[in-house]
Phi, psi and omega in degrees: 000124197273132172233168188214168199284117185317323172204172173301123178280152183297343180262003196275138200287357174254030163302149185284343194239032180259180190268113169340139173073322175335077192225011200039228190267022198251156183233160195301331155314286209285337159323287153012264181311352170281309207288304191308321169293347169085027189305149165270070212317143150294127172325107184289358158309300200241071161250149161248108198000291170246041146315130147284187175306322189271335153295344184250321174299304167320315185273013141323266168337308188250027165078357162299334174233133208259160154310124169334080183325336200265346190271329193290290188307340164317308203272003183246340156305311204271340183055067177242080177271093202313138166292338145317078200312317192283342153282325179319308174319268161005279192324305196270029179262344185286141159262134181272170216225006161084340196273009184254133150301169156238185204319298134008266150301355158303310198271337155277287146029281222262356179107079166323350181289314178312340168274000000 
């Protein structure tokens, strides 16, 4: 059961108010590459440093850890709709809420050059 961040943190990168470039050790690919794989990116809020990708995900999966909200409405702004029914499911229960880019905007937000 997919659970997701009640609103966009203010700092969140897919946020409308995050800081250009703000990306910690990550590049505007590899967002990208989540989203197009359709990862359920985790809120970076409730992460813990050293987690991988595949840990984090499980605890995703299994509602410990909730999903980016900005990440959610991103990908339903880009109209990236996961083949995971049950995220899919998950995804369209959200009201979007105007304040997430979407991918696009995203990927100029954070420096188009990166692709």
């Amino acid at each position: 059961m997919y659970k997701f961040c009640e609103k966009i943190c203010h700092d969140c990168p897919f946020s409308k108010t995050s800081v250009p470039g703000a990306l910690a050790d990550y590049k505007v690919h590899d967002f990208v590459t989540l989203q197009n794989k359709e990862f359920p990116m985790p809120c970076h809020l409730h992460l813990e440093e050293d987690l991988t990708l595949e840990e984090a995900k499980l605890l995703v999966l299994n509602g410990t850890l909730p999903v980016c909200r900005g990440f959610a409405e991103s990908m339903l702004m880009s109209c990236k709709m996961p083949r995971d029914h049950e995220f899919a499911t998950a995804l369209q229960t959200l009201t979007i809420s105007g304040d997430a880019l979407n991918i696009f905007e995203f990927i100029k937000h954070h420096n188009e050059k990166e692709i």
